[in-house]
C-alpha positions as CSV (number, residue, x, y, z in Angstrom):
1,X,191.0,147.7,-26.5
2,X,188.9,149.7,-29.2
3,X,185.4,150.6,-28.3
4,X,183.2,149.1,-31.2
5,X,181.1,151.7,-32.1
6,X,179.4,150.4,-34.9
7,X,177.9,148.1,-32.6
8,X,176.4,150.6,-29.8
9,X,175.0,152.8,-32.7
10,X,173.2,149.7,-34.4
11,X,171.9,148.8,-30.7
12,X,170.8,152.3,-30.0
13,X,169.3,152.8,-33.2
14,X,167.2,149.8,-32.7
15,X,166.0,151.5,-29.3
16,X,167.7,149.3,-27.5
17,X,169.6,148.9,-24.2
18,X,172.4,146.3,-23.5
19,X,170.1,144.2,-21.3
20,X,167.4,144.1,-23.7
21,X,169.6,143.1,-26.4
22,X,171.0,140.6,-24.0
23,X,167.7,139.4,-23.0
24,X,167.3,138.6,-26.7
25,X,170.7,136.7,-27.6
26,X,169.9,135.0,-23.9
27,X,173.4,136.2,-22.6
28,X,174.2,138.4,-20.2
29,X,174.2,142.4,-20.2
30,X,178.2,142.3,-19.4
31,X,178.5,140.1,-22.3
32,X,177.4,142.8,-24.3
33,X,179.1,145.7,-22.6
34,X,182.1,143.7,-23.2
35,X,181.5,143.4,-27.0
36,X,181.0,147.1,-27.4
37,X,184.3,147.8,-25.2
38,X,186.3,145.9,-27.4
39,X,187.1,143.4,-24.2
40,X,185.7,140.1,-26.1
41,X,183.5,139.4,-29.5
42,X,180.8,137.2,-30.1
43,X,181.3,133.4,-31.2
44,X,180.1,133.2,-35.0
45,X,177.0,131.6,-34.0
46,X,176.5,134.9,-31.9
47,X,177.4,137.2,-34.3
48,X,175.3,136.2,-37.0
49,X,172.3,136.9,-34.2
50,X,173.3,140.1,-33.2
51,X,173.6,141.0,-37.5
52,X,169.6,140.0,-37.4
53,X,168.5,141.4,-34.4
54,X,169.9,144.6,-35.6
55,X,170.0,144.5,-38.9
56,X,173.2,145.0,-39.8
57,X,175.6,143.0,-41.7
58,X,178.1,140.5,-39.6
59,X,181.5,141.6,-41.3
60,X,180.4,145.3,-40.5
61,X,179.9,144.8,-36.7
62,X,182.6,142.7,-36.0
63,X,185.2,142.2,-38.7
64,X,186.1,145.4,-39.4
């Protein structure tokens, strides 16, 4: 699997660590470690939180 690094640079540019982000989208921290290691992606509904909490478009996070 690909590392998405799009999303670890929008999460650390938000000053953020994966359990703070994960405390926000009320998931767990592997959750997000999983997103960022390319292991699993979001469900839409997910996504399109992660796009606002850090303020980034949905397509470029994921979709790309």
């Amino acid at each position: 699997m690909k590392k998405n690094h799009t999303l670890i640079k929008a999460r650390k540019a938000k000053d953020l660590t994966q359990e703070q982000l994960a405390n926000i989208l009320k998931c767990k921290k592997t959750t997000v470690s999983n997103w960022e290691n390319g292991y699993s992606k979001p469900t839409l509904d997910v996504a399109y939180k992660v796009s606002e909490v850090l303020g980034v478009d949905i397509s470029t996070l994921f979709f790309r």
